[in-house]
PDB file with SEQRES, HELIX, SHEET and CRYST1 records, atoms N, CA, C and O in Angstrom:
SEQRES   1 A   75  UNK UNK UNK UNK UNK UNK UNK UNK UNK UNK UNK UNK UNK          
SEQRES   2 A   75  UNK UNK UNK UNK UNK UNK UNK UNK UNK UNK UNK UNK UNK          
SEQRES   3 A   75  UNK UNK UNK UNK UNK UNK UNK UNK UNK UNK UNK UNK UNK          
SEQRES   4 A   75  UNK UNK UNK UNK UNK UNK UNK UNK UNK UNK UNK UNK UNK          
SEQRES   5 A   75  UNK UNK UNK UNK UNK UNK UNK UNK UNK UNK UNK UNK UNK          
SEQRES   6 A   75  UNK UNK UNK UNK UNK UNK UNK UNK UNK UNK                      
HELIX    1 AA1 UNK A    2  UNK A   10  1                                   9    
SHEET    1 AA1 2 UNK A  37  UNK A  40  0                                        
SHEET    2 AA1 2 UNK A  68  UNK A  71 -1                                        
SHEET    1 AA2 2 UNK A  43  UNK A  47  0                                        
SHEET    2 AA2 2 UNK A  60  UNK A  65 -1                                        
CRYST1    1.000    1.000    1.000  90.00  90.00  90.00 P 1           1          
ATOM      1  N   UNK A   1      86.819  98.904  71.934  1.00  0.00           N  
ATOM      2  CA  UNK A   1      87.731 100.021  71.812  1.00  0.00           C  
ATOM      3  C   UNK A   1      87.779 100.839  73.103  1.00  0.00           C  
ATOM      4  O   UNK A   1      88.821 101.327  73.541  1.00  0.00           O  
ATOM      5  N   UNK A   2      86.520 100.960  73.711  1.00  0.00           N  
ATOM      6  CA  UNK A   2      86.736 101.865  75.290  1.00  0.00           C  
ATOM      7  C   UNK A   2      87.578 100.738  76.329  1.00  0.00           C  
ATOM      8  O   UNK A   2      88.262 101.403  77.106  1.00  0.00           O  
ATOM      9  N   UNK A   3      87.721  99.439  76.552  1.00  0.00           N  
ATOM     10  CA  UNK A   3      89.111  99.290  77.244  1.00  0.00           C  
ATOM     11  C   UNK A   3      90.367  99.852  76.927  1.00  0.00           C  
ATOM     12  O   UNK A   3      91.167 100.034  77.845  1.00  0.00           O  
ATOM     13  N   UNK A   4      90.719 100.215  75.546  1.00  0.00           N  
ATOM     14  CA  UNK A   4      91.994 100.795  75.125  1.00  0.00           C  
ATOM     15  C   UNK A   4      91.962 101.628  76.010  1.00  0.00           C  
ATOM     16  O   UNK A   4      92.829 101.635  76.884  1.00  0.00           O  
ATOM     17  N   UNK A   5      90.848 102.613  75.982  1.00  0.00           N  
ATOM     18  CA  UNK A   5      90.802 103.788  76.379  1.00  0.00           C  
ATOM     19  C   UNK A   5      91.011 103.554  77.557  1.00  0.00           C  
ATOM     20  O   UNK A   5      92.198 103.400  77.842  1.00  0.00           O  
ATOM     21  N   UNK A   6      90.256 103.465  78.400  1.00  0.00           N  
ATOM     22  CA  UNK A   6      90.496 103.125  79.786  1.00  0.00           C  
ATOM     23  C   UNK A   6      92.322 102.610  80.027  1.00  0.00           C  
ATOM     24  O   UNK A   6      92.983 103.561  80.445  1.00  0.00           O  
ATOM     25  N   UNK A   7      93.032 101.493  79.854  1.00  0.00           N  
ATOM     26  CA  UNK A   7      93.717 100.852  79.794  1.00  0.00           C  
ATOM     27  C   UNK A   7      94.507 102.329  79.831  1.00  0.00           C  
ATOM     28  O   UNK A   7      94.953 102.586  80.949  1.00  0.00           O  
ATOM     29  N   UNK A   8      94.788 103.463  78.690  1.00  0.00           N  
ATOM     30  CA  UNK A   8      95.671 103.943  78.354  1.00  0.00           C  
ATOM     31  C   UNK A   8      95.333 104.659  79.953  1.00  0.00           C  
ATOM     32  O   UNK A   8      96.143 104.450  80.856  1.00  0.00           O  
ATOM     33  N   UNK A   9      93.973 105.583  80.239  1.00  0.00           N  
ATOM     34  CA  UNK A   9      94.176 106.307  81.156  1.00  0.00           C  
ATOM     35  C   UNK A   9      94.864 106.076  82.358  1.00  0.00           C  
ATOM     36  O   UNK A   9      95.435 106.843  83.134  1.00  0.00           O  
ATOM     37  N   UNK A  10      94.665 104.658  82.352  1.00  0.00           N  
ATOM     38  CA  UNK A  10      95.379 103.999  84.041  1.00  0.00           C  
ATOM     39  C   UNK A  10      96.495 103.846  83.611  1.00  0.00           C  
ATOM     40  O   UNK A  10      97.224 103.821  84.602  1.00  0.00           O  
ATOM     41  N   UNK A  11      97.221 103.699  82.516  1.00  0.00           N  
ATOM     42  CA  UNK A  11      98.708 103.543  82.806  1.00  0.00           C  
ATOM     43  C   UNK A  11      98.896 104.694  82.852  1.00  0.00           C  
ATOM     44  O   UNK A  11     100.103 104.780  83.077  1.00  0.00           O  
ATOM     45  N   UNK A  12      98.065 106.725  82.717  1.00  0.00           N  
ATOM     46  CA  UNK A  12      99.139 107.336  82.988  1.00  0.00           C  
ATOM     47  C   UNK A  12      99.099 107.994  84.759  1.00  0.00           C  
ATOM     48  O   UNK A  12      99.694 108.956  85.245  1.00  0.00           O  
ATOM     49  N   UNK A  13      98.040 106.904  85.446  1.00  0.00           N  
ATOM     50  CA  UNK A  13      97.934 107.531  86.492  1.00  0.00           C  
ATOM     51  C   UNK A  13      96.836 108.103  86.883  1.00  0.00           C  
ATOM     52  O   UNK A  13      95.937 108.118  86.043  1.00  0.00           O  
ATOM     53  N   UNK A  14      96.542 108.756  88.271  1.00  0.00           N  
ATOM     54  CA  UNK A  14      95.357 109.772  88.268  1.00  0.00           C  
ATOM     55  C   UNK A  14      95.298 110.690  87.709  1.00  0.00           C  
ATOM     56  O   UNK A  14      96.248 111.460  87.854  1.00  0.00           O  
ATOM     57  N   UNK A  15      94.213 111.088  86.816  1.00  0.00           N  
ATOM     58  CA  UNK A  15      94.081 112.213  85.891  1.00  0.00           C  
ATOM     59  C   UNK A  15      92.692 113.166  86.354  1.00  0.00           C  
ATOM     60  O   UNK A  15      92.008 112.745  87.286  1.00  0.00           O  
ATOM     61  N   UNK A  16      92.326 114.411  85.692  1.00  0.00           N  
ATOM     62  CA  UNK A  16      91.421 115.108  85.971  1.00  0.00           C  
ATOM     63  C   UNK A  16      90.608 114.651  84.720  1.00  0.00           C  
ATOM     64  O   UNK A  16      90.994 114.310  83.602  1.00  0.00           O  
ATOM     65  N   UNK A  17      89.343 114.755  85.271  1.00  0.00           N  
ATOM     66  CA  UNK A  17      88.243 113.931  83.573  1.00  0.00           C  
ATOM     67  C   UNK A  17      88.313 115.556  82.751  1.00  0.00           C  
ATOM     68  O   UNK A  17      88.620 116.704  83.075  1.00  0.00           O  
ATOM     69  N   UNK A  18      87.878 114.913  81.643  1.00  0.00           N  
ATOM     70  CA  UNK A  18      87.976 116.280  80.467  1.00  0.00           C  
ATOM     71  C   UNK A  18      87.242 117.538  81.101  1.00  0.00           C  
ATOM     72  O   UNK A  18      86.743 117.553  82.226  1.00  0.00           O  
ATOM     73  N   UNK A  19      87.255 118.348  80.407  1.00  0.00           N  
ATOM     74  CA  UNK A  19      86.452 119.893  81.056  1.00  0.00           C  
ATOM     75  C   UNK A  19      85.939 119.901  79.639  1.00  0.00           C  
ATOM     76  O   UNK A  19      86.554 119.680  78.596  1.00  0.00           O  
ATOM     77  N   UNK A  20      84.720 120.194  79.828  1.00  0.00           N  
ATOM     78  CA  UNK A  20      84.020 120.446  78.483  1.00  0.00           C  
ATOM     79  C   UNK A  20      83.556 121.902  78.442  1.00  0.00           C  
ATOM     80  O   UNK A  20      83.686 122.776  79.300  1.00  0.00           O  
ATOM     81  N   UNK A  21      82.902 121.957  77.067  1.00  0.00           N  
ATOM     82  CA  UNK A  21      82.020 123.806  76.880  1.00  0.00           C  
ATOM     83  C   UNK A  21      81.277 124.342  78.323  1.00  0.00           C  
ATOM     84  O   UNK A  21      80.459 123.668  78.949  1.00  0.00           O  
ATOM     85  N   UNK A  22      81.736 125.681  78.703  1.00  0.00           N  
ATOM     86  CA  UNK A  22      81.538 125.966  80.222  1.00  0.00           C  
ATOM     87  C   UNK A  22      81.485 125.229  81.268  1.00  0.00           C  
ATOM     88  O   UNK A  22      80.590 125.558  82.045  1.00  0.00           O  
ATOM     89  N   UNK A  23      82.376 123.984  81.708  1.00  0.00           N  
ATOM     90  CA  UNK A  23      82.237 123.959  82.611  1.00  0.00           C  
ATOM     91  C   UNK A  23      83.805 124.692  83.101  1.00  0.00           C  
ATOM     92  O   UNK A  23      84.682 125.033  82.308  1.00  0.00           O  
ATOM     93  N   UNK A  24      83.883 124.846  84.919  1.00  0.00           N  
ATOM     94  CA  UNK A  24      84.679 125.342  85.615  1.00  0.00           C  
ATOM     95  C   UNK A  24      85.373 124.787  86.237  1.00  0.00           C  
ATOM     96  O   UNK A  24      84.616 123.896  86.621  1.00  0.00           O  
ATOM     97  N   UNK A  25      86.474 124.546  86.769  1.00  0.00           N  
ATOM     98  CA  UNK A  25      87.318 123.545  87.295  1.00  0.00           C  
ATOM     99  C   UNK A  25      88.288 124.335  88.386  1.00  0.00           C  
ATOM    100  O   UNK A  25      88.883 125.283  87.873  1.00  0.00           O  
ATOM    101  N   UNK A  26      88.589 124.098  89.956  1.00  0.00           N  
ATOM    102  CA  UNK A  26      89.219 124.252  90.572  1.00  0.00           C  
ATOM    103  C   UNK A  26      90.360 123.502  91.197  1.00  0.00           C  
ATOM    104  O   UNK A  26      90.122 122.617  92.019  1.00  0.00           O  
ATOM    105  N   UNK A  27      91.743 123.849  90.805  1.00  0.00           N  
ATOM    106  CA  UNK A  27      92.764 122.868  91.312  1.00  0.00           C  
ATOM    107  C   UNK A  27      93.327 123.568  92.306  1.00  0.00           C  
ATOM    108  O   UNK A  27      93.813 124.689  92.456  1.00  0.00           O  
ATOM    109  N   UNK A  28      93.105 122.477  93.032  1.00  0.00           N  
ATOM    110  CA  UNK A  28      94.285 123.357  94.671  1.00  0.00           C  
ATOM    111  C   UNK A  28      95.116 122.708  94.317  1.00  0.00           C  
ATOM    112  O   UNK A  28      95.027 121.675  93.654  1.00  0.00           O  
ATOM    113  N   UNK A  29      96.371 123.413  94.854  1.00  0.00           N  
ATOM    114  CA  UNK A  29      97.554 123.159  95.020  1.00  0.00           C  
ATOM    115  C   UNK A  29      98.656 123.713  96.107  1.00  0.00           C  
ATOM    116  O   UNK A  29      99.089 124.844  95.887  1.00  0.00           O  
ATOM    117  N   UNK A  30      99.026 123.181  96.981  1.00  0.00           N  
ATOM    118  CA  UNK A  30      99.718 124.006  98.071  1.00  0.00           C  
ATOM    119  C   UNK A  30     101.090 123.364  98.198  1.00  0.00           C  
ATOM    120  O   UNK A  30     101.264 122.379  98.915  1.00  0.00           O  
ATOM    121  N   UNK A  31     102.149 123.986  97.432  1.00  0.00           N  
ATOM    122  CA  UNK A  31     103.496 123.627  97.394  1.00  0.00           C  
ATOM    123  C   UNK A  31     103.861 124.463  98.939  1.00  0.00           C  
ATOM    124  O   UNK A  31     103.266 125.361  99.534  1.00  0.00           O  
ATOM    125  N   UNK A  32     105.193 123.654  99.260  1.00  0.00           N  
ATOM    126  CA  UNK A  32     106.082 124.060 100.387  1.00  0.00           C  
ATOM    127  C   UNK A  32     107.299 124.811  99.935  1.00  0.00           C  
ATOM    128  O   UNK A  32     108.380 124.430  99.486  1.00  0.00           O  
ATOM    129  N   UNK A  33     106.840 125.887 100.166  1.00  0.00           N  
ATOM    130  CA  UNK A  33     108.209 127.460  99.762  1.00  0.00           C  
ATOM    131  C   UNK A  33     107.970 128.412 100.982  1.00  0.00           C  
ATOM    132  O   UNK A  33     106.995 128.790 101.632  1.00  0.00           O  
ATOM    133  N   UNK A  34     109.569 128.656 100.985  1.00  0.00           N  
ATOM    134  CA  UNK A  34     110.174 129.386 101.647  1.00  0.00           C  
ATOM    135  C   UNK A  34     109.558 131.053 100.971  1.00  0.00           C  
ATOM    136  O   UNK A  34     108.877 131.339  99.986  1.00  0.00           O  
ATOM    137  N   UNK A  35     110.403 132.135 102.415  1.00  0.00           N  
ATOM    138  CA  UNK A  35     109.911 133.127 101.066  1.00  0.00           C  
ATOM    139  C   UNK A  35     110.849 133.567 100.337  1.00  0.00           C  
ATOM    140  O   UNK A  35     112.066 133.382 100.356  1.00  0.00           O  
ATOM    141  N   UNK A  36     110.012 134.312  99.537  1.00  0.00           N  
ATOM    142  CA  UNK A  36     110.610 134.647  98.145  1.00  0.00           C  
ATOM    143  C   UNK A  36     109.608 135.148  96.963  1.00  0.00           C  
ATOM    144  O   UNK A  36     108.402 134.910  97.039  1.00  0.00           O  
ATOM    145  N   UNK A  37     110.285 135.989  95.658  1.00  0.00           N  
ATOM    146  CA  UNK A  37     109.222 135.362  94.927  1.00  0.00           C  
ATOM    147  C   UNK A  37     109.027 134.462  93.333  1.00  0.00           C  
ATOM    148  O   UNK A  37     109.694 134.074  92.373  1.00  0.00           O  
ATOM    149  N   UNK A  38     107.749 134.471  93.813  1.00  0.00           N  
ATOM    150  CA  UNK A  38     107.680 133.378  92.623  1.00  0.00           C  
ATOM    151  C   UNK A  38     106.642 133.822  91.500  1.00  0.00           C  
ATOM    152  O   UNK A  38     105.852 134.761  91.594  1.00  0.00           O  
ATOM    153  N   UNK A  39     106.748 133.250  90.781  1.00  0.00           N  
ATOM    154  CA  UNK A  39     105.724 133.146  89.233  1.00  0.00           C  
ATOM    155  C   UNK A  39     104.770 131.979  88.835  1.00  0.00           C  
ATOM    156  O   UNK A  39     105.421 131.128  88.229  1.00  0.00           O  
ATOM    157  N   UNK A  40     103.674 131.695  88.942  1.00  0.00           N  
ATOM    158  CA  UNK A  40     102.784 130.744  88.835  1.00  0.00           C  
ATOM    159  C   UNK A  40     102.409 131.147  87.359  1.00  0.00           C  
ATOM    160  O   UNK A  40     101.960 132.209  86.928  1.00  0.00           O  
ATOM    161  N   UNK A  41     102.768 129.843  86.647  1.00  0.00           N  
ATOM    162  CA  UNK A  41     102.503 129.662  85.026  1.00  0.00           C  
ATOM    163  C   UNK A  41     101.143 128.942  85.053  1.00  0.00           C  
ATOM    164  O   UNK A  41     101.170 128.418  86.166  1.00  0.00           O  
ATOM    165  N   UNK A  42     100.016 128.619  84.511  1.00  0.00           N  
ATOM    166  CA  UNK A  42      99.632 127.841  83.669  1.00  0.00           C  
ATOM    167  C   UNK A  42      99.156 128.071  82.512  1.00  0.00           C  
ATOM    168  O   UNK A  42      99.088 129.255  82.182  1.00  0.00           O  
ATOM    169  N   UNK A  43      98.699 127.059  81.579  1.00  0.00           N  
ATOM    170  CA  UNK A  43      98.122 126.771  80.373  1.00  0.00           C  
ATOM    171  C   UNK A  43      96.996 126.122  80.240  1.00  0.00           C  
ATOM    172  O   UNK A  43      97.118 125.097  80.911  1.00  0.00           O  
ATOM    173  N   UNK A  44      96.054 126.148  79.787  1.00  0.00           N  
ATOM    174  CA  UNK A  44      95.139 125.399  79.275  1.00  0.00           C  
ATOM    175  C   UNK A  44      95.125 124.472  77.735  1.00  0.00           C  
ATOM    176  O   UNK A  44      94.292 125.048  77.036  1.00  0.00           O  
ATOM    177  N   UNK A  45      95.382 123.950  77.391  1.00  0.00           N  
ATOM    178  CA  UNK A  45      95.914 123.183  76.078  1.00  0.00           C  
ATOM    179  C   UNK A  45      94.705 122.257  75.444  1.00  0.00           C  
ATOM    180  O   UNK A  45      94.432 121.282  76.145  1.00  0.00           O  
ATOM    181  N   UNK A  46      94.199 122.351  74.646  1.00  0.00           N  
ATOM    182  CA  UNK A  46      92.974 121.153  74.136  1.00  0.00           C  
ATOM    183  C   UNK A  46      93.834 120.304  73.038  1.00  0.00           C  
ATOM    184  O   UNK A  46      94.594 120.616  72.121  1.00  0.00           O  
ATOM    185  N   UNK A  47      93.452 119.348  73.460  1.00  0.00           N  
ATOM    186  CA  UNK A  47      94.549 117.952  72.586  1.00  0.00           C  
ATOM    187  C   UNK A  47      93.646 116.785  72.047  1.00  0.00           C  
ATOM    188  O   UNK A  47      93.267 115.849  72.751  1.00  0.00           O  
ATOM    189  N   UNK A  48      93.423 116.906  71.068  1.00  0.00           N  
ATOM    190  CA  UNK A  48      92.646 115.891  70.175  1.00  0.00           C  
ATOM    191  C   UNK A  48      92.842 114.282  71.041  1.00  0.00           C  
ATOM    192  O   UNK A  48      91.870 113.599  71.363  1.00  0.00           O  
ATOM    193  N   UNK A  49      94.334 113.874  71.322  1.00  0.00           N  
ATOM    194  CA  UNK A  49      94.476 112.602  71.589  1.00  0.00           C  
ATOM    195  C   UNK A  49      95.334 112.718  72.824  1.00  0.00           C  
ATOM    196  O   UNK A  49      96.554 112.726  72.662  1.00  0.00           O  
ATOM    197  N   UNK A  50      94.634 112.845  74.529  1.00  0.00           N  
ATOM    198  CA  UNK A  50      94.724 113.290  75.688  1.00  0.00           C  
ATOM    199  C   UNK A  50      96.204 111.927  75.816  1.00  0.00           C  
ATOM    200  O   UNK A  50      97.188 112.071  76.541  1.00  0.00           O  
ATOM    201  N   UNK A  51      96.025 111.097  75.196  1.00  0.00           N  
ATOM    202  CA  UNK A  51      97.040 109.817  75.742  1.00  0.00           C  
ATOM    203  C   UNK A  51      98.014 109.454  74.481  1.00  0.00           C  
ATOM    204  O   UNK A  51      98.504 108.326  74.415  1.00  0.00           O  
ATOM    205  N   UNK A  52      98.262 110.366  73.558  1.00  0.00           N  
ATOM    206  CA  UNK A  52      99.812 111.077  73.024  1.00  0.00           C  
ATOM    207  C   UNK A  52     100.849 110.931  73.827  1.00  0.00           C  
ATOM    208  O   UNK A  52     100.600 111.157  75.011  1.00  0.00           O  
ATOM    209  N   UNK A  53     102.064 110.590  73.537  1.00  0.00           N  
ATOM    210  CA  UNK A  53     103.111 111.358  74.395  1.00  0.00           C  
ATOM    211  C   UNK A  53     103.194 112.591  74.443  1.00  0.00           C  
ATOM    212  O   UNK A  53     103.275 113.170  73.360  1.00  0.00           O  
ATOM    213  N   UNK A  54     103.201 113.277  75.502  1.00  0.00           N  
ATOM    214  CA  UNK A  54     103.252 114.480  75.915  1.00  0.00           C  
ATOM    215  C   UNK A  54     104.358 115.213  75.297  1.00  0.00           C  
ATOM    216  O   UNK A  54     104.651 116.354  75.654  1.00  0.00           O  
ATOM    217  N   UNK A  55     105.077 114.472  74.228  1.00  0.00           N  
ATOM    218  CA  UNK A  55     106.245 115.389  73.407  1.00  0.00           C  
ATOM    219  C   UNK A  55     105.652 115.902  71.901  1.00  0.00           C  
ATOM    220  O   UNK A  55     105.866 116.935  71.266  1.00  0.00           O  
ATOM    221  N   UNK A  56     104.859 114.782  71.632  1.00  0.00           N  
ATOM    222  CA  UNK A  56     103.887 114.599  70.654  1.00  0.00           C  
ATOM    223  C   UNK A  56     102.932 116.277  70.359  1.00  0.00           C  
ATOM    224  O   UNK A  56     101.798 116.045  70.776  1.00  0.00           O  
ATOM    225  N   UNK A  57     102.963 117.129  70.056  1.00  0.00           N  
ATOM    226  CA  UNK A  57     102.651 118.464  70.291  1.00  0.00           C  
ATOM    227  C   UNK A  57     101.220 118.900  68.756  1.00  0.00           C  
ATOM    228  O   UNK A  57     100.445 119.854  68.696  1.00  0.00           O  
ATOM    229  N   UNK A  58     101.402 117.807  67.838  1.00  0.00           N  
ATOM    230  CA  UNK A  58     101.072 118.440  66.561  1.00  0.00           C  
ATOM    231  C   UNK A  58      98.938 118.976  66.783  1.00  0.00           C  
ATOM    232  O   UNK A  58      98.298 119.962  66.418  1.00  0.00           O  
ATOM    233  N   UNK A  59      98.611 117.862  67.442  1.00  0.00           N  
ATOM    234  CA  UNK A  59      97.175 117.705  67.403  1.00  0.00           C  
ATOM    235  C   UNK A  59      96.957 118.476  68.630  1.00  0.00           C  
ATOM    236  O   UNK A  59      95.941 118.279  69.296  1.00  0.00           O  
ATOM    237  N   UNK A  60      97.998 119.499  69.042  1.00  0.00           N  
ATOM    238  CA  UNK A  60      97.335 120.269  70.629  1.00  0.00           C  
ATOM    239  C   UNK A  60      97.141 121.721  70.180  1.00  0.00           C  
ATOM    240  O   UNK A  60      97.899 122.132  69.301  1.00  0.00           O  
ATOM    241  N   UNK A  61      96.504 122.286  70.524  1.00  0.00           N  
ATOM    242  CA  UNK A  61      96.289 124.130  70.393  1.00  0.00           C  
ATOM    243  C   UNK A  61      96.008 124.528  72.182  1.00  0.00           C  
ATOM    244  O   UNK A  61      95.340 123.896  73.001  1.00  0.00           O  
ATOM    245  N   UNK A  62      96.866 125.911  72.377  1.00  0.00           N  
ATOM    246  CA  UNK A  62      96.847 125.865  72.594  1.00  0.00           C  
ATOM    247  C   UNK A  62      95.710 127.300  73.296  1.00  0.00           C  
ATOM    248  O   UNK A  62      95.780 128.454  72.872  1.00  0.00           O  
ATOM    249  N   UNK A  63      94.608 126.776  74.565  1.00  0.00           N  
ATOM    250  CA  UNK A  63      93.548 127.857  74.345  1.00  0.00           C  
ATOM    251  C   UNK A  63      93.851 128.953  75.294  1.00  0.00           C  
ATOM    252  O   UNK A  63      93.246 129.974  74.965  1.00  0.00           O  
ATOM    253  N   UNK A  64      94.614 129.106  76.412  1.00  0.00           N  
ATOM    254  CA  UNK A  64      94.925 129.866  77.042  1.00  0.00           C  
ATOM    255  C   UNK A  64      95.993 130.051  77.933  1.00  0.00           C  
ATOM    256  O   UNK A  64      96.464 129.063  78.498  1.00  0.00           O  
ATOM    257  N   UNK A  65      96.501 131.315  78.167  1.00  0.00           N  
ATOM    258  CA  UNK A  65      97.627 131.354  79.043  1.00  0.00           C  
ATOM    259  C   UNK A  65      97.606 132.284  80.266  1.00  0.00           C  
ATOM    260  O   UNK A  65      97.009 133.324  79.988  1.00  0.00           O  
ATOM    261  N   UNK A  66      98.011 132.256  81.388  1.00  0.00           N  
ATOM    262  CA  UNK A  66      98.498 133.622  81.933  1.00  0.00           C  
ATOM    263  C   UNK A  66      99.675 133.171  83.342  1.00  0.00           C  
ATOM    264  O   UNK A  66     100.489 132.254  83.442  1.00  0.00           O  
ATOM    265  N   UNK A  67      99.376 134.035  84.064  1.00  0.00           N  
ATOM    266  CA  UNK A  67     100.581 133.855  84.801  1.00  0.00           C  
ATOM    267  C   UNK A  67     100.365 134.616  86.261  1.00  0.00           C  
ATOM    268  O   UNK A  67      99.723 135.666  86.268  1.00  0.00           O  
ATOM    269  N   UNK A  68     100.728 134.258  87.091  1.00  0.00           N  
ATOM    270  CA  UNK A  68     100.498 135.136  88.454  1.00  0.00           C  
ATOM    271  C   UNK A  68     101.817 135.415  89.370  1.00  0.00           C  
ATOM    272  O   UNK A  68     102.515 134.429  89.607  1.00  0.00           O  
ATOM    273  N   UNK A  69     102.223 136.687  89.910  1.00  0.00           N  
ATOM    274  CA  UNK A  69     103.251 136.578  90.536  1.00  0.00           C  
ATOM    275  C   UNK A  69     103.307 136.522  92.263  1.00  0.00           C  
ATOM    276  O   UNK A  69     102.532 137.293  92.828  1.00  0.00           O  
ATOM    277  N   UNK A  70     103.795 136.037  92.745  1.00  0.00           N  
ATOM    278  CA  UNK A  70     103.287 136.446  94.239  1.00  0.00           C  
ATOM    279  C   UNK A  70     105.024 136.402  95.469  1.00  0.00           C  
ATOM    280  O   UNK A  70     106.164 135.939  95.509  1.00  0.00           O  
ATOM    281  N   UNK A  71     104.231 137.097  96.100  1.00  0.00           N  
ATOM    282  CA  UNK A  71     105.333 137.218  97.154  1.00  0.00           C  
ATOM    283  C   UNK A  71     105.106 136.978  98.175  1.00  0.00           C  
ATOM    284  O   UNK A  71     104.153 137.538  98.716  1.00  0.00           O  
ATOM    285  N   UNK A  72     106.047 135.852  99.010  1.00  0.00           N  
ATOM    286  CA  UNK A  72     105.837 135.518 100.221  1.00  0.00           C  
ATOM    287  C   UNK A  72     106.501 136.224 101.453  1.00  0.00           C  
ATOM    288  O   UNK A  72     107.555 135.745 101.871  1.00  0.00           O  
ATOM    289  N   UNK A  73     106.239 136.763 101.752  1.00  0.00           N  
ATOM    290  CA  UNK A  73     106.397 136.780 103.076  1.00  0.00           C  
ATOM    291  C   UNK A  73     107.526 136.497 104.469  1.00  0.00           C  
ATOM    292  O   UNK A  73     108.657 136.838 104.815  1.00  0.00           O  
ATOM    293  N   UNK A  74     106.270 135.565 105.019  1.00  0.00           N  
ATOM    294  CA  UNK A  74     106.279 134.599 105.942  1.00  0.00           C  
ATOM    295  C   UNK A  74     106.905 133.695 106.005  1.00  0.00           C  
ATOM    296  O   UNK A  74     107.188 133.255 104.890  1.00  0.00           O  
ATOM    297  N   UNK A  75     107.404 133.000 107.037  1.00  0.00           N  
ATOM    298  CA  UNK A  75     108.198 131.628 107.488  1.00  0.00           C  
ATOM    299  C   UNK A  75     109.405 132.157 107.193  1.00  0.00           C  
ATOM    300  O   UNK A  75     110.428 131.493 107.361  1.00  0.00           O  
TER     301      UNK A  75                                                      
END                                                                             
C-alpha cells in the first residue's frame, strides 16, 4: 500500500512533507512585482487525504488564516 502512496505523491510533483504537532515551517518565496500594492493570503488547511483532488473539499478543515498587506516601493 505505501507504493500507492508514494506513486500518488510523484504524480503531483514536488511537495513539502507533512508538518506535524509543533513543528515550524519556513517558505520563501520571491515573486517579480512591480510597485504597487499587494495582499499576501495564506491558509493553513489539514486534509485527511493530502492526494484528493484539490476540488474534493469535504475531509479538509480548515486551521488557519491571515493575510499581510505590503507596499512596494521601489523599481
Amino acid at each position: 500500500m505505501r507504493w500507492i502512496t508514494r506513486m500518488q505523491a510523484d504524480a503531483q510533483g514536488p511537495h513539502e512533507s507533512i508538518i506535524r504537532a509543533g513543528d515550524e515551517r519556513i517558505l520563501n518565496w520571491t515573486p517579480s512585482l512591480t510597485r504597487g500594492t499587494y495582499r499576501v493570503r495564506a491558509r493553513l488547511i489539514y486534509d485527511l487525504n493530502r492526494y484528493n483532488d484539490k476540488r474534493l473539499t469535504g475531509d479538509q478543515t480548515e486551521m488557519y488564516r491571515t493575510s499581510l498587506s505590503l507596499i512596494l516601493k521601489g523599481r
